[in-house]
OpenMM code with the backbone's topology and positions (N, CA, C; nanometers):
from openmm import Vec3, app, unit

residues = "UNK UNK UNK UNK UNK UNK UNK UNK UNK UNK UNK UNK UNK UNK UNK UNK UNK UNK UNK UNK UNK UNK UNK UNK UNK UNK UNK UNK UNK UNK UNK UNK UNK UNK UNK UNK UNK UNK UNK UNK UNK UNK UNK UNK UNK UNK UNK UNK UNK UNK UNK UNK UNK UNK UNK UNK UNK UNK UNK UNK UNK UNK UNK UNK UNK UNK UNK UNK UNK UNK UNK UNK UNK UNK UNK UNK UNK UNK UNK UNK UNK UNK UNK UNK UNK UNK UNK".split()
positions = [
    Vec3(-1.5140, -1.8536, -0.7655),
    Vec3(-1.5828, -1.7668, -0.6716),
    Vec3(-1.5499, -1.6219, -0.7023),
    Vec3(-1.6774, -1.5459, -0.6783),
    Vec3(-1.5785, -1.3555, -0.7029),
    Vec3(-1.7085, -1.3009, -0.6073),
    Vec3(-1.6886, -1.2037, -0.6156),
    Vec3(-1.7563, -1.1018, -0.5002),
    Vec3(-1.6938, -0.9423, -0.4433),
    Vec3(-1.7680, -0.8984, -0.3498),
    Vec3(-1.6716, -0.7928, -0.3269),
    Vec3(-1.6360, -0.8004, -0.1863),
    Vec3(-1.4942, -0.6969, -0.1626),
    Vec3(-1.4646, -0.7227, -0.0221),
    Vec3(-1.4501, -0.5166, -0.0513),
    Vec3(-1.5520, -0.4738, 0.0426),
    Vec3(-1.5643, -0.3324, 0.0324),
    Vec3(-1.5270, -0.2750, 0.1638),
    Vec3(-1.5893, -0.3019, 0.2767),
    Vec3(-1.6009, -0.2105, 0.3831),
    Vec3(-1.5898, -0.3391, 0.5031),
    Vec3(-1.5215, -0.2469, 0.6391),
    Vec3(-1.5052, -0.3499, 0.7531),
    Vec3(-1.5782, -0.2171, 0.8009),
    Vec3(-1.6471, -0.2941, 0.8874),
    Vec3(-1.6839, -0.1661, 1.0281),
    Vec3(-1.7562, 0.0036, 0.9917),
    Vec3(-1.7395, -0.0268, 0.8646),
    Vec3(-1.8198, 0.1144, 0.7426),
    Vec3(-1.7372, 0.1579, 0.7181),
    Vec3(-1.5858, 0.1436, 0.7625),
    Vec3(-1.4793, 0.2460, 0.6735),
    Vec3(-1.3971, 0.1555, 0.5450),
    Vec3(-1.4173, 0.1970, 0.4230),
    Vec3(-1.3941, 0.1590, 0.3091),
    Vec3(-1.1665, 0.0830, 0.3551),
    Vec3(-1.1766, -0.0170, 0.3683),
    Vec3(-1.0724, -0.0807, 0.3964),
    Vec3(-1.0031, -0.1364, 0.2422),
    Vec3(-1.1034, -0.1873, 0.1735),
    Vec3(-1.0083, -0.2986, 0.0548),
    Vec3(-0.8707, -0.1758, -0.0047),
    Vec3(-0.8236, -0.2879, -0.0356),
    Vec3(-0.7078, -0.2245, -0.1155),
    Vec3(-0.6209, -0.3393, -0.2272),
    Vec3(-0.6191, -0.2499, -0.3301),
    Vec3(-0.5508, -0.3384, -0.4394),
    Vec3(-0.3902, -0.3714, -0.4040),
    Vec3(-0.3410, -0.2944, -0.3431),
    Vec3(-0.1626, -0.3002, -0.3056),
    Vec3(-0.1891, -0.4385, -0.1980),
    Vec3(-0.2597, -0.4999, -0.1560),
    Vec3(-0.3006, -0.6567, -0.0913),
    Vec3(-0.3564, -0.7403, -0.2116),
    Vec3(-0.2244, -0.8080, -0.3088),
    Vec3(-0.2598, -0.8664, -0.4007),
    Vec3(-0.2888, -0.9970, -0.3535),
    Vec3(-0.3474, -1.0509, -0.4693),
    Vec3(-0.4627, -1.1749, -0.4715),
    Vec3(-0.4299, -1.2767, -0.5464),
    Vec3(-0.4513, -1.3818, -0.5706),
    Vec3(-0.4389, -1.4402, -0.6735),
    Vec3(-0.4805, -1.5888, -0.6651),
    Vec3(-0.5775, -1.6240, -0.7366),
    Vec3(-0.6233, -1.7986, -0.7059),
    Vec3(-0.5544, -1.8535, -0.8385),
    Vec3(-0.5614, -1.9653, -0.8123),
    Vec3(-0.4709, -2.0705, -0.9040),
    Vec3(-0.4939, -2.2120, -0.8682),
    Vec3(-0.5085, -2.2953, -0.9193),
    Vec3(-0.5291, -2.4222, -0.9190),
    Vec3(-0.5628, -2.4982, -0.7695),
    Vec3(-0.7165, -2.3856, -0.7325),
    Vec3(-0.7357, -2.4127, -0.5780),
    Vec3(-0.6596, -2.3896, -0.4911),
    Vec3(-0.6014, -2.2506, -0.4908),
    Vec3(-0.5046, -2.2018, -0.3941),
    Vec3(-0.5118, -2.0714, -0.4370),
    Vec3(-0.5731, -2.0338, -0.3155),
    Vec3(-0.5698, -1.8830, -0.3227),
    Vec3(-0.4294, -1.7952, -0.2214),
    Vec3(-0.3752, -1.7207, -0.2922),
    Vec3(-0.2822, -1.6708, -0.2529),
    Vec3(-0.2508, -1.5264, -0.2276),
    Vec3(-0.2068, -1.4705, -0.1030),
    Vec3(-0.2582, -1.3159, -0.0677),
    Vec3(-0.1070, -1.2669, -0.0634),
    Vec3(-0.0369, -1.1428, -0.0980),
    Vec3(0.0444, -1.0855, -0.0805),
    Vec3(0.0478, -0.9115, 0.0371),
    Vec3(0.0791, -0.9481, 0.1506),
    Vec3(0.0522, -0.8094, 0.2240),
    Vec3(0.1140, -0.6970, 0.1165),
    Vec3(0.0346, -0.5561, 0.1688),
    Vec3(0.0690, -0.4337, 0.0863),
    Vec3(0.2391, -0.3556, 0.1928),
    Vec3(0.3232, -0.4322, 0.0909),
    Vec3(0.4382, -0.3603, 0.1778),
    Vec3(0.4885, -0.2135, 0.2074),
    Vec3(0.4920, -0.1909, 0.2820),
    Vec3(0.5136, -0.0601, 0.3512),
    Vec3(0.3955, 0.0532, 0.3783),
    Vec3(0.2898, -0.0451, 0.3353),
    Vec3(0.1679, 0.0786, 0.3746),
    Vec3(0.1407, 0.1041, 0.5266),
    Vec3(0.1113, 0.1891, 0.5501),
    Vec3(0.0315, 0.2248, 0.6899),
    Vec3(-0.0762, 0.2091, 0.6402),
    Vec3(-0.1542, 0.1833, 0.7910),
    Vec3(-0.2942, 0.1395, 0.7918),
    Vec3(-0.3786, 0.0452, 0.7751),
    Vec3(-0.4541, 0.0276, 0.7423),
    Vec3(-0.5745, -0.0992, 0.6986),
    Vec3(-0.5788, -0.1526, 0.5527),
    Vec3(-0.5103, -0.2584, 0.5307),
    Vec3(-0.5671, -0.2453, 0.4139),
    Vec3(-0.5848, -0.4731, 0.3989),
    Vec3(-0.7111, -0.4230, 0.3823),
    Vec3(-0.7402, -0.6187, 0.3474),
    Vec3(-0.8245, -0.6221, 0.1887),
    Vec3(-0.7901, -0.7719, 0.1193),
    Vec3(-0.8069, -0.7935, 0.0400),
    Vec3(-0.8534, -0.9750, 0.0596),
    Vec3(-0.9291, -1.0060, -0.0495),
    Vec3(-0.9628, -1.1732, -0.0564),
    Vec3(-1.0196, -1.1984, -0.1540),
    Vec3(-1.1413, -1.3321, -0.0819),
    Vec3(-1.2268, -1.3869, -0.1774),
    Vec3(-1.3544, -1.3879, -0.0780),
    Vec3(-1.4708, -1.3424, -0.1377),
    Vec3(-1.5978, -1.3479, -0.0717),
    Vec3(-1.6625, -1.3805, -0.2062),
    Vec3(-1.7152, -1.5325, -0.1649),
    Vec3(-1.8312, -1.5652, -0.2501),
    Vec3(-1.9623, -1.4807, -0.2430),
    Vec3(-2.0288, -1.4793, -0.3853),
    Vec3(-2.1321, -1.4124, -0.4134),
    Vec3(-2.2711, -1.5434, -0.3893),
    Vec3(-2.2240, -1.6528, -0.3340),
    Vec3(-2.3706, -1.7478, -0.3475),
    Vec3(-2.3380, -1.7707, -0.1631),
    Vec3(-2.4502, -1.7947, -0.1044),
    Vec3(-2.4395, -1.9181, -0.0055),
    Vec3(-2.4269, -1.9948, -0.0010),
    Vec3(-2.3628, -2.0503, 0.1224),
    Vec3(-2.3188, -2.2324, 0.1460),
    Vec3(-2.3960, -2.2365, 0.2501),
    Vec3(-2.4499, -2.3573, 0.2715),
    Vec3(-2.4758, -2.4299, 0.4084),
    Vec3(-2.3982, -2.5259, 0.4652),
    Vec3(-2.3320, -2.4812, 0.6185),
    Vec3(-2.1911, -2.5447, 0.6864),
    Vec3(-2.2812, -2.6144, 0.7809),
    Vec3(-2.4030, -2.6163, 0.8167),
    Vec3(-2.4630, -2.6996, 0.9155),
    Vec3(-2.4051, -2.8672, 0.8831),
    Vec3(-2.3889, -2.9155, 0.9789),
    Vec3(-2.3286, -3.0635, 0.9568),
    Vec3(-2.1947, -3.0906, 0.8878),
    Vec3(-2.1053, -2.9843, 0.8364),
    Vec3(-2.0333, -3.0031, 0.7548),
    Vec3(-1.9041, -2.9109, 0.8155),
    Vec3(-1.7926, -2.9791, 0.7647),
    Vec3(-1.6536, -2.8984, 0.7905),
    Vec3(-1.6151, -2.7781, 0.7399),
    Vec3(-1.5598, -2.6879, 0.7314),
    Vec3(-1.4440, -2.5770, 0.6497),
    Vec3(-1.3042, -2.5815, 0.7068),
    Vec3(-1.2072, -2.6219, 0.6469),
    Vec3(-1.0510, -2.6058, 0.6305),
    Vec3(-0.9945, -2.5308, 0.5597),
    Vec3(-0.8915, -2.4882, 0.6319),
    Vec3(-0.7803, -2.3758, 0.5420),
    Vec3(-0.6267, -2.4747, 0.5754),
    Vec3(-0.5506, -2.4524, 0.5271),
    Vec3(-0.4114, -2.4770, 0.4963),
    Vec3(-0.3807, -2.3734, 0.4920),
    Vec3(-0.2645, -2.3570, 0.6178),
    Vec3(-0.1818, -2.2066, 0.5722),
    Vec3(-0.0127, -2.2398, 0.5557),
    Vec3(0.0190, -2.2143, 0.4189),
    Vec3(0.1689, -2.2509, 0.3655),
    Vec3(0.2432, -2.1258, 0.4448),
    Vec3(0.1934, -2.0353, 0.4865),
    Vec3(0.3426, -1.9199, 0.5065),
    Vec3(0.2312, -1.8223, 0.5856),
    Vec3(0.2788, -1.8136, 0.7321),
    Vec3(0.2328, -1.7044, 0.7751),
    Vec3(0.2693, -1.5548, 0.7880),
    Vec3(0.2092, -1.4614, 0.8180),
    Vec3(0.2750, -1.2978, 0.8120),
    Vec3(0.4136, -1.3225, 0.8852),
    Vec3(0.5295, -1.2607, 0.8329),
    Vec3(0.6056, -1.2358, 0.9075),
    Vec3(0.6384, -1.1649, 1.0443),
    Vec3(0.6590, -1.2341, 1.1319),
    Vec3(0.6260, -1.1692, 1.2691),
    Vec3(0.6838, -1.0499, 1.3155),
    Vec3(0.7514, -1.0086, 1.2411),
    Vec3(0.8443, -0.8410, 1.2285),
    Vec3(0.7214, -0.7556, 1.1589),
    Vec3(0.6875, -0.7973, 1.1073),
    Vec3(0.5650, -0.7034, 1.0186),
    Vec3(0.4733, -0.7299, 1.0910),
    Vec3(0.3527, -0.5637, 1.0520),
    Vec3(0.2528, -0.5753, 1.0885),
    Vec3(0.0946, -0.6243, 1.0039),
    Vec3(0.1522, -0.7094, 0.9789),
    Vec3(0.0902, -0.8199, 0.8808),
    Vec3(-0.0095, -0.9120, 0.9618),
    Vec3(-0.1315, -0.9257, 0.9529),
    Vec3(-0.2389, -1.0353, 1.0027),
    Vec3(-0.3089, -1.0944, 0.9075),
    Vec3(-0.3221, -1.2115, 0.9354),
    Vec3(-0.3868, -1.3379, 0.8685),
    Vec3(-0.5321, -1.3534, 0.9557),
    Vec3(-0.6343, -1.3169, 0.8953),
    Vec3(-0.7480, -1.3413, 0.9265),
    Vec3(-0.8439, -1.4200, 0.8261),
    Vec3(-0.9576, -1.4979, 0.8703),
    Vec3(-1.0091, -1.5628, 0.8063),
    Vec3(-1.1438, -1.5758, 0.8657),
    Vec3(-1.2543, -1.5029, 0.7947),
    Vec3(-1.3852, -1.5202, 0.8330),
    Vec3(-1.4601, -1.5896, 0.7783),
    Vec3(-1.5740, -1.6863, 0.7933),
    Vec3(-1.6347, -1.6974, 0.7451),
    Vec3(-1.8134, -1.7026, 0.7913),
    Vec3(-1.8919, -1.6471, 0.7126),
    Vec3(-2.0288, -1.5842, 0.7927),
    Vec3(-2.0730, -1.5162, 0.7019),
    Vec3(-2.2072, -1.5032, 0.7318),
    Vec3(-2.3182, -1.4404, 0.6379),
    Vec3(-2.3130, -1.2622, 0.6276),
    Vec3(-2.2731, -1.2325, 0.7253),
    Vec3(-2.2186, -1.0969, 0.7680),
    Vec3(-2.1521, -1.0373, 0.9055),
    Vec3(-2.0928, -0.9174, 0.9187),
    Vec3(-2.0223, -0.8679, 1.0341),
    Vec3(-2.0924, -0.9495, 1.1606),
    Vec3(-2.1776, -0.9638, 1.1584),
    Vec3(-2.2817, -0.9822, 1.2953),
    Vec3(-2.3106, -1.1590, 1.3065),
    Vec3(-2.2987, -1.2424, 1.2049),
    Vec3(-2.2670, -1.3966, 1.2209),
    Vec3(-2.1986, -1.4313, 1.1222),
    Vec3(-2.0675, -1.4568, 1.2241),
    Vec3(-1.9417, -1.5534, 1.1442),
    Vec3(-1.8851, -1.5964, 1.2854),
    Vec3(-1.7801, -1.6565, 1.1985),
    Vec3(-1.6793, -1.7238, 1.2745),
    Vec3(-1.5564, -1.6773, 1.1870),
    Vec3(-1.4833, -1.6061, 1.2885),
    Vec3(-1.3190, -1.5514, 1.2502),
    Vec3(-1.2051, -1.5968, 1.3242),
    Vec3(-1.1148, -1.6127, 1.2462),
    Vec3(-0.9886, -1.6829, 1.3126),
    Vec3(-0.8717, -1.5974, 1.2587),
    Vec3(-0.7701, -1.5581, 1.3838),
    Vec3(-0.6998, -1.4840, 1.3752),
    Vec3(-0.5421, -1.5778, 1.3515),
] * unit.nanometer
topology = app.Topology()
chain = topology.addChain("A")
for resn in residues:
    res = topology.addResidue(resn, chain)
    for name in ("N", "CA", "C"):
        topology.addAtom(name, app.Element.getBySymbol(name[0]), res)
């Protein structure tokens, strides 16, 4: 899968210091330590799926550390205006 993850809300958010990395069906995110501010990174497919009738699962091995201001979000949707996000 590749794509881009550019803008939340119109203000240019991605950031490379929120490393990435897929591997043998496991995609894996590293928060940007010590930054202030916004900064998210992922995977947004470039094709559509159709979820009508059908499941989506995540497995989460390690959540943000709760001292940090670190969030684990997970959308999935055609755009800002229909998805489903889980915090």
């Amino acid at each position: 899968m590749s794509g881009t993850l550019s803008t939340v809300n119109g203000a240019s958010v991605y950031s490379s210091a929120v490393k990435v990395q897929e591997a043998l069906g496991r995609l894996s995110l590293t928060p940007a330590a010590g930054a202030d501010g916004l900064h998210y990174n992922g995977l947004v497919s470039i094709h559509s799926h159709d979820f009508a009738g059908r499941l989506f699962g995540v497995q989460i091995v390690q959540i943000p550390d709760s001292q940090s201001n670190a969030e684990l979000l997970i959308s999935v949707g055609r755009d800002g205006a229909n998805l489903y996000r889980f915090y």
